[in-house]
C-alpha positions as CSV (number, residue, x, y, z in Angstrom):
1,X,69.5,-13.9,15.0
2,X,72.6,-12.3,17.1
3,X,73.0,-9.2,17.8
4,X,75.5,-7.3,19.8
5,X,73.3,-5.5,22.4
6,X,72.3,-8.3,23.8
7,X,70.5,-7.5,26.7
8,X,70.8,-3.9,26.4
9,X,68.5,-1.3,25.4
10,X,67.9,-0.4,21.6
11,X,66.9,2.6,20.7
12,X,62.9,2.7,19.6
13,X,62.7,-0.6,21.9
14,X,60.5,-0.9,25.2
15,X,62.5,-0.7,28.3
16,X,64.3,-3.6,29.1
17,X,63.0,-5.8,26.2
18,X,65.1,-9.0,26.1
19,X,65.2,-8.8,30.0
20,X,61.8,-8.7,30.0
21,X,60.9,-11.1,27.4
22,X,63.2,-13.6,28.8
23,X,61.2,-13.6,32.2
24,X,57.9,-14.1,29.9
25,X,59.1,-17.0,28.6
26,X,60.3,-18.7,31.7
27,X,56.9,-18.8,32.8
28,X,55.1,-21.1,30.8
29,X,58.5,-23.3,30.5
30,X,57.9,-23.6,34.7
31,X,54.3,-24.8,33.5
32,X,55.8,-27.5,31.1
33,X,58.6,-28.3,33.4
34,X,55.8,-29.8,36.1
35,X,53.0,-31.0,33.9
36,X,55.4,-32.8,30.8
37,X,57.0,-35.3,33.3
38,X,54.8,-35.3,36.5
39,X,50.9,-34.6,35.6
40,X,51.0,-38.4,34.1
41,X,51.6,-39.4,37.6
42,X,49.2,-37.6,39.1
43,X,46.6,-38.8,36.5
44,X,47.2,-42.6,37.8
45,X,47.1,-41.9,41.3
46,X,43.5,-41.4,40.1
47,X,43.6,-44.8,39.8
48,X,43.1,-44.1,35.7
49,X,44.4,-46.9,33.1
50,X,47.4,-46.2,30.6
51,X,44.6,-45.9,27.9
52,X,42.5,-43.8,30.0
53,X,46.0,-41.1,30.6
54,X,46.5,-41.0,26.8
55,X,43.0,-40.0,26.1
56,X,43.8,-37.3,28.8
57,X,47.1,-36.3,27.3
58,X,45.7,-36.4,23.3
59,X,43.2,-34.5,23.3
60,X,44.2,-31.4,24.2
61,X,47.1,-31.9,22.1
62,X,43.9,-32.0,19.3
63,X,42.0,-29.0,20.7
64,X,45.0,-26.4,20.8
65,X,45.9,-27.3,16.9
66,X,42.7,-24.7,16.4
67,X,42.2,-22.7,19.3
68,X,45.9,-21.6,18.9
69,X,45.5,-20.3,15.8
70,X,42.3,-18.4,16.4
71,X,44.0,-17.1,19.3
72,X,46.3,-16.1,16.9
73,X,44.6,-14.2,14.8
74,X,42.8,-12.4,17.6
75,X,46.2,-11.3,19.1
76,X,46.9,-10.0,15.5
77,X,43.9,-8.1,15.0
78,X,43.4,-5.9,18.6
79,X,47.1,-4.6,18.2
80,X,48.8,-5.5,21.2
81,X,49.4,-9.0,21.6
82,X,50.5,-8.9,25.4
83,X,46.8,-8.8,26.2
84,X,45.6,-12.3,24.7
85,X,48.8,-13.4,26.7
86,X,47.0,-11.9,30.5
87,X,43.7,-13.6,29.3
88,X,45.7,-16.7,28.6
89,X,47.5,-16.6,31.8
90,X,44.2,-16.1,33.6
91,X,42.0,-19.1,32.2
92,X,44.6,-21.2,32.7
93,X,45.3,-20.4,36.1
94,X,41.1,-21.0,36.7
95,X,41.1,-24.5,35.5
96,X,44.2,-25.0,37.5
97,X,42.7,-24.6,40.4
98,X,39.4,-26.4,38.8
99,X,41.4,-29.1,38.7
100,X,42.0,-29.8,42.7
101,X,37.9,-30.3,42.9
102,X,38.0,-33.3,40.3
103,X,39.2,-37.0,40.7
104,X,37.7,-39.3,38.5
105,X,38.1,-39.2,34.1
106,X,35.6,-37.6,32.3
107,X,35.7,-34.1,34.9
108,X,39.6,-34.4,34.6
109,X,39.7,-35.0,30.7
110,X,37.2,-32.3,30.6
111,X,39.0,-29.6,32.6
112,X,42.6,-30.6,31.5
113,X,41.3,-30.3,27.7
114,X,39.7,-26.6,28.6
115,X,43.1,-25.7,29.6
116,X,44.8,-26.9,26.8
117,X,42.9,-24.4,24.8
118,X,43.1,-21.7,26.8
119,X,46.8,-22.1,27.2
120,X,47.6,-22.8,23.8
121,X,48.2,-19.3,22.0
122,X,50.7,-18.2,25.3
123,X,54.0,-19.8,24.1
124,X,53.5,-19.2,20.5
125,X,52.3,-15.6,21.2
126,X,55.6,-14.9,23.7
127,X,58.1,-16.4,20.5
128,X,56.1,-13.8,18.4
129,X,56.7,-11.0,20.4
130,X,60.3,-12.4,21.1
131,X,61.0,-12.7,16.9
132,X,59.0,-8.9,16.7
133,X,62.2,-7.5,19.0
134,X,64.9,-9.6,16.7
135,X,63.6,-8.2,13.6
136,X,62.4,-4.3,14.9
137,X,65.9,-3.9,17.4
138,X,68.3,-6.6,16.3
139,X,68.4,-8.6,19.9
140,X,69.9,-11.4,20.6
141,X,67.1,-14.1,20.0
142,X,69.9,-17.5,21.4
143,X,70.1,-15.5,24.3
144,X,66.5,-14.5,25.4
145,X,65.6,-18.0,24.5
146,X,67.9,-19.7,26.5
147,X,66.1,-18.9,29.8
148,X,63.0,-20.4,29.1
149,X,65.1,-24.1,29.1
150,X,66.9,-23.1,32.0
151,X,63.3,-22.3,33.6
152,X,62.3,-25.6,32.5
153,X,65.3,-27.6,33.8
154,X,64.6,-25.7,37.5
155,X,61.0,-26.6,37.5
156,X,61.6,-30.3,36.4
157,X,64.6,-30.7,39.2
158,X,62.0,-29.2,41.8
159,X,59.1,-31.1,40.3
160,X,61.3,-34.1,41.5
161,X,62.5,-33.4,44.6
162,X,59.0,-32.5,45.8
163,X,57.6,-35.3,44.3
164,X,60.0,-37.6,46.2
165,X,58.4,-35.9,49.2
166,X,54.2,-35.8,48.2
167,X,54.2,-38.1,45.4
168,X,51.9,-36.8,42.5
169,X,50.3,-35.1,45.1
170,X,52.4,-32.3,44.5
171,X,51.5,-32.1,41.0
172,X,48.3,-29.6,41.4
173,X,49.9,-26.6,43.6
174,X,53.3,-26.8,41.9
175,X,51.3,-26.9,38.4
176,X,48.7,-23.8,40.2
177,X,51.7,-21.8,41.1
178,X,53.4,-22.1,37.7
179,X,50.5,-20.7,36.5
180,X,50.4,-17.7,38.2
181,X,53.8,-16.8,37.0
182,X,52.2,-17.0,33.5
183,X,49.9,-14.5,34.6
184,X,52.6,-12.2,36.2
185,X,54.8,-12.9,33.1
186,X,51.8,-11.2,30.9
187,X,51.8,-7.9,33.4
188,X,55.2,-7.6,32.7
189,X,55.3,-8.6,28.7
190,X,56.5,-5.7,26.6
191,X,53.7,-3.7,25.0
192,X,55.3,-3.4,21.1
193,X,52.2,-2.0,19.4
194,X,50.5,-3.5,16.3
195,X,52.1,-6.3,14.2
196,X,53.9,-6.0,11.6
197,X,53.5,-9.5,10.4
198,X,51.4,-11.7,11.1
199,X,52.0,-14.8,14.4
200,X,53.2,-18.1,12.6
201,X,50.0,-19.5,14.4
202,X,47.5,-17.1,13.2
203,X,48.7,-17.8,9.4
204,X,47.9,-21.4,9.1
205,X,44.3,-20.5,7.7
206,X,46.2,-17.8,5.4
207,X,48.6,-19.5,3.4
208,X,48.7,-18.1,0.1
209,X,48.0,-20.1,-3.0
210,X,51.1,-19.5,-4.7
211,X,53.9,-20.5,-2.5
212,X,56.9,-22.0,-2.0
213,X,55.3,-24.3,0.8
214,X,53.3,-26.3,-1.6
215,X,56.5,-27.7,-3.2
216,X,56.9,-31.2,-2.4
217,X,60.3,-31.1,-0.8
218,X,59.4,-28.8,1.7
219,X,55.8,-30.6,2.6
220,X,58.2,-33.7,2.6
221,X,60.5,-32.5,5.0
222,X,57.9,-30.8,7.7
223,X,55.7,-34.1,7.3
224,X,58.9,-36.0,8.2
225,X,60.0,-33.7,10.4
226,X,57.3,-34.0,12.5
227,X,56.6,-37.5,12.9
228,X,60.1,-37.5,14.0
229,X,59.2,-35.1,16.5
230,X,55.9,-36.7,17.6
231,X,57.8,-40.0,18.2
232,X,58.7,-38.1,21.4
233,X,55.2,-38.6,22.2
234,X,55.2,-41.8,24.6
235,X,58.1,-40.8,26.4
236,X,56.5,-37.4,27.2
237,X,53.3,-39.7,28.4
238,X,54.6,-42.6,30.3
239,X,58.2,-42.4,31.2
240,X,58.0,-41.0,33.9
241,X,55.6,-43.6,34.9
242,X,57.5,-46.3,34.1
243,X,61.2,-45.1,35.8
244,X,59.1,-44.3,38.9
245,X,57.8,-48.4,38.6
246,X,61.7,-49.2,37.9
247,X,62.6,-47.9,41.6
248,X,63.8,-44.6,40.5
249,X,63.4,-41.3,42.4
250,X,61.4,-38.2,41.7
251,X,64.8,-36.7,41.8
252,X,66.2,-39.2,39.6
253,X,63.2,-38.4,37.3
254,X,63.7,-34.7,37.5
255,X,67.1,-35.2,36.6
256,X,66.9,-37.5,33.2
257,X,64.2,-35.1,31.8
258,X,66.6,-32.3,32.8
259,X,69.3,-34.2,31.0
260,X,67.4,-33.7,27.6
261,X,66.5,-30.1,27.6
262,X,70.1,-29.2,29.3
263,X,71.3,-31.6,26.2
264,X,69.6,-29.1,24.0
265,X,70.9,-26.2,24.9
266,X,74.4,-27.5,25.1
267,X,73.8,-28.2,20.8
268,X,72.2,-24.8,20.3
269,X,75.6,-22.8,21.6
270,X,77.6,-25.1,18.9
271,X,74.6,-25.0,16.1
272,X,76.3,-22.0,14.4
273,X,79.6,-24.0,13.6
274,X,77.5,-26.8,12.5
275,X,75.1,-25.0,10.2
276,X,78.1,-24.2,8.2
277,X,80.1,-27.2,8.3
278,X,77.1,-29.6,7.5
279,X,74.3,-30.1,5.4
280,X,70.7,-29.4,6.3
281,X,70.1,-32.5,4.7
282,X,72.3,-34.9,6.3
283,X,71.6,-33.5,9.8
284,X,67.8,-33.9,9.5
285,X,68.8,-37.3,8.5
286,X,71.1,-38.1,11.4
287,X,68.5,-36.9,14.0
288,X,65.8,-39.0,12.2
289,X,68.1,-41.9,12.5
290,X,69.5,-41.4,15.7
291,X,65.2,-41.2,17.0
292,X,65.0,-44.7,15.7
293,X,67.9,-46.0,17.6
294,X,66.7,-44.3,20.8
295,X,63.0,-45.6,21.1
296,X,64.8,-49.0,19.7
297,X,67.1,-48.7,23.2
298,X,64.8,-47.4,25.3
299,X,63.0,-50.8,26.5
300,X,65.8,-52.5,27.1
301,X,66.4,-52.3,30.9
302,X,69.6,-50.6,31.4
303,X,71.1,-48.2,34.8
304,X,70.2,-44.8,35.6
305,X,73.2,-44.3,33.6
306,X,72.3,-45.7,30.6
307,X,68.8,-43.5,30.5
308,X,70.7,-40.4,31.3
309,X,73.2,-41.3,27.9
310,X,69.7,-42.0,26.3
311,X,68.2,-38.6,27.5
312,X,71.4,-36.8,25.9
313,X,70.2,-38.0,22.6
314,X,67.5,-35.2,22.8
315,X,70.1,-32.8,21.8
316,X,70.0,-35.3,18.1
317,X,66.1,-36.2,17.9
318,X,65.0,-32.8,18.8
319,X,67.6,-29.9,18.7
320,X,69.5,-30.7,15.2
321,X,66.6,-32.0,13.6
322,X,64.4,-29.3,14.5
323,X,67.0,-26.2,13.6
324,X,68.2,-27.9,10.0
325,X,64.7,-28.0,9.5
326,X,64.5,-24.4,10.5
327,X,67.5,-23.1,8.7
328,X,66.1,-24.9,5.5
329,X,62.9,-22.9,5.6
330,X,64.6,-20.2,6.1
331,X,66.5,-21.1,2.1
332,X,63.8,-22.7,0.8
333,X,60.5,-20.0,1.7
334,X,59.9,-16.9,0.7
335,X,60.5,-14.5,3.5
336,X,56.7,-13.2,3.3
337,X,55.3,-16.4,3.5
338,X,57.8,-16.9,6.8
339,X,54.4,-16.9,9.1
340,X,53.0,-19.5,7.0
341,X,55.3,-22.1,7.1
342,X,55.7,-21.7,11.2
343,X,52.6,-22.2,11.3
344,X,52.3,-25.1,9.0
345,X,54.8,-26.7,11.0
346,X,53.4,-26.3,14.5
347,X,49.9,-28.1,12.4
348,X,51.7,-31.0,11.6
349,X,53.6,-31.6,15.0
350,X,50.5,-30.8,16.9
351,X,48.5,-33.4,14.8
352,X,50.8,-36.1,14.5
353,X,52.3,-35.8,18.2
354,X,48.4,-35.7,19.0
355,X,47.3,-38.9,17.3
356,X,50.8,-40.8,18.7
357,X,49.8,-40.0,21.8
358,X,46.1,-41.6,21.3
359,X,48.1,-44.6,20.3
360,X,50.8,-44.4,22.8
361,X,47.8,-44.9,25.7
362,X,46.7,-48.1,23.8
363,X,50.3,-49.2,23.2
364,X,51.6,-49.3,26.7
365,X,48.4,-50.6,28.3
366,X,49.2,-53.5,26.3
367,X,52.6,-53.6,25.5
368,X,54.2,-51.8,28.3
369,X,57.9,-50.4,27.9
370,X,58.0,-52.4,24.7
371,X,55.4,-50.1,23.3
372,X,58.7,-48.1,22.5
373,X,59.0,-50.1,19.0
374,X,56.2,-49.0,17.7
375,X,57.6,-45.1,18.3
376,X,60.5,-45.9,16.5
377,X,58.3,-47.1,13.5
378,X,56.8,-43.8,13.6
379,X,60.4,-42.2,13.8
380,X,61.4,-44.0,10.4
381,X,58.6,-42.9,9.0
382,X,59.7,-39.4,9.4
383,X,63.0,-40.6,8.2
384,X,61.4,-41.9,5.1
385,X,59.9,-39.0,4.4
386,X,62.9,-36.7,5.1
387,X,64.7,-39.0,2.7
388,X,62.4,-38.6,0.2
389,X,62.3,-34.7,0.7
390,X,66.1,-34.9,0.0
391,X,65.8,-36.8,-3.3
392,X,62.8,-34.3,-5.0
393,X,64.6,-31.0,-3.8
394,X,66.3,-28.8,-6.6
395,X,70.3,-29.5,-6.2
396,X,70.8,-26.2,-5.3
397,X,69.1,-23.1,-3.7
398,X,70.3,-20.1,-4.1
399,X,70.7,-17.8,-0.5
400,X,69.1,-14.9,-0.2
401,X,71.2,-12.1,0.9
402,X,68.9,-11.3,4.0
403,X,68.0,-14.2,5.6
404,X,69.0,-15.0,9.1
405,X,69.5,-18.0,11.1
C-alpha cells in the first residue's frame, strides 16, 4: 500500500485526499486517546466497583459488534459514506454531553452503551474511505495512517497532564471536545461517490458460502488471533486504575499508554523488511508468546521503568501479530472476499475482547493486579490456536501477482 504521491494530488482524486483523510482519522483516535486510559477513572470517582466498570466497559464492546455492521451496510447502500460518518459524529457528541447530567450506574451504563453504538461505524467507515483512495489513486496508506497514532499519543499525553490537574474530572470536557472534532472531521471527509466494494464491516452478514474463509487454517488463525488481541482487554480497563493507586502521575499514565501506541508505529516503519525476512507464521507465534509473558510480568510490582519496557511490548502483542495476520489474509483469501474476512475479523476481536472484559471486571474486584494471569491464559489460548492454524495450513500458498501489503 505505498505509493509515490504521497500526499499529493492524483489525478480523478478529491482535492487534498490523504491530507484530508489523515485529519479524519485523527479525530476519533483523540476520542480513544481520552476515554481508553482515563474514562475508567472517571467511572470510579462515581464511587462504582471494579465489577460495576467492566459491565460499563463490556457492553458496548457487545452492542457495536452489530450496530457497526448495519451502519455499514447503510453507508454502503446511500452512496456516499462521509454522511453516516456526520451522523456518527453528531450522536456521539449528544450522549457526550448526556453524560455530564449522570452519576450513578445504570444512567451511565445506559448512556455510555448508546454511544458505543452510535460511534461504532466512524473508525471503520474512515479506514474504508482511506483503503477506497489506496486502491482508486494509489496513496500512501502507512502514511495517512500514521497520524491517527500520533493523534492518539497527543490526546493521551494531554489526557495526563490534565488529569494530574482535575483528576477524572477532566474526563467529560476533554472526552466532549474530542467529539466535536469527530464531527468537524466528517465536514471535512472526502466525498468519493458510491462504493465500489463493499466496508469490511458491512460484509460480515454477506459472506459467501464458498470461500476461502471457511478453511480451518484461516478460522484458526483469526480465532487465535483475536483472543490474543482481546487479552489486551484488562489493561485497557483497569491499568490505569491501578498505576494511579501505585503513586503514579496522570502524566506518568499518559506517558506509558503513549509508550505502546508510539511502540507501534516505530514496528510498522520496519514491518516491510520483516514481512520478507520472516514468516507469517512464526511472527504470529512470537507476538502470541511474547502476550503471555507480558500479562505474566505485569503484576509483579516493578519501576516506572519497568512498565514503560512492558508497554514497548505492544509493538509484539499488537502490531506484529496483527499485520502477519493481515498479510496472511491477504495470501490466503480471495481478493473478492477481502471485505469479508475484515469483517470477520473485527467479529471475533469485538466478541472475544467483549466477553474478557465482562471477566476482567469480576477478575480484578477479586484478584486485583494478579487478575493479569488469567489474561495470559486467555493469550495462550490464542497461541494454541495459532499453533494449530500453522499445523492444518497447506505447506505452501502460492502469491498472487496483485496483492498488496
Amino acid at each position: 500500500m505505498t505509493a509515490p504521491s504521497g500526499f499529493s494530488v492524483t489525478t480523478g482524486a478529491p482535492p487534498f485526499f490523504a491530507a484530508r483523510i489523515a485529519l479524519v482519522f485523527c479525530a476519533p483516535m483523540m476520542v480513544n486517546g481520552i476515554a481508553l486510559p482515563f474514562f475508567p477513572i472517571w467511572l470510579e470517582t462515581l464511587k462504582m466497583s471494579d465489577f460495576q466498570i467492566g459491565i460499563v466497559l463490556a457492553v458496548p464492546m457487545f452492542v457495536r459488534i452489530f450496530t457497526a455492521p448495519i451502519a455499514g451496510v447503510v453507508a454502503d447502500r446511500i452512496g456516499e459514506r462521509s454522511i453516516v460518518l456526520i451522523w456518527s459524529g453528531l450522536l456521539s457528541l449528544l450522549t457526550a454531553v448526556a453524560l455530564f447530567a449522570t452519576g450513578s450506574f445504570w444512567p451511565v451504563l445506559l448512556l455510555y452503551t448508546l454511544q458505543g453504538a452510535v460511534y461504532s461505524p466512524y473508525v471503520p467507515i474512515t479506514e474504508a474511505i482511506m483503503l477506497s483512495g489506496v486502491r482508486r489513486w494509489n496513496f500512501d496508506y502507512g502514511r495517512m495512517r500514521l497520524w491517527g497514532s500520533l493523534a492518539f499519543i497527543l490526546a493521551t499525553m494531554t489526557g495526563g497532564w490534565l488529569a494530574g490537574l482535575y483528576g477524572g474530572d477532566m474526563v467529560l470536557p476533554a472526552m466532549a471536545a474530542a467529539f466535536v472534532l469527530t464531527v468537524l472531521g466528517a465536514m471535512i471527509a472526502p466525498r468519493i461517490g458510491k462504493p465500489r466494494r463493499p466496508s469490511p464491516i458491512s460484509a460480515i452478514a454477506t459472506m459467501p458460502t464458498k470461500s476461502t474463509l471457511r478453511q480451518w487454517d484461516v478460522q484458526l488463525m483469526l480465532i487465535g488471533v483475536s483472543l490474543v488481541n482481546a487479552s489486551h482487554a484488562m489493561l485497557f480497563a483497569f491499568s490505569a486504575i491501578y498505576w494511579q493507586k501505585m503513586g503514579f502521575s496522570g502524566v506518568d499514565v499518559g506517558i506509558l499508554w503513549s509508550a505502546g501506541v508510539l511502540a507501534e508505529v516505530v514496528f510498522f516503519l520496519f514491518a516491510v523488511q520483516l514481512r520478507q525476512r520472516f514468516n507469517l507464521w512464526s511472527m504470529m507465534i512470537v507476538g502470541g508468546g511474547v502476550a503471555v509473558a507480558r500479562w505474566i510480568l505485569f503484576p509483579m510490582e516493578m519501576s516506572f521503568a519497568g512498565y514503560f519496557v512492558l508497554q514497548c511490548l505492544h509493538a509484539f502483542t499488537y502490531a506484529l501479530i496483527h499485520m502477519s495476520a493481515q498479510s496472511r489474509l491477504v495470501e490466503r483469501v480471495a481478493e473478492e472476499q477481502e471485505a469479508a474476512a475484515q469483517g470477520l475479523y473485527f467479529f471475533y476481536t469485538g466478541m472475544f475482547t467483549a466477553i474478557a472484559t465482562f471477566v476482567s471486571g469480576y477478575t480484578f474486584s477479586w484478584y486485583g493486579v494478579q487478575g493479569f494471569y488469567l489474561m495470559s491464559l486467555v493469550a495462550a489460548a490464542g497461541l494454541v490456536a495459532i499453533i494449530a492454524g500453522r499445523l492444518v495450513a497447506p505447506r505452501a500458498q502460492p502469491q498472487r501477482a496483485a496483492s498488496g501489503g
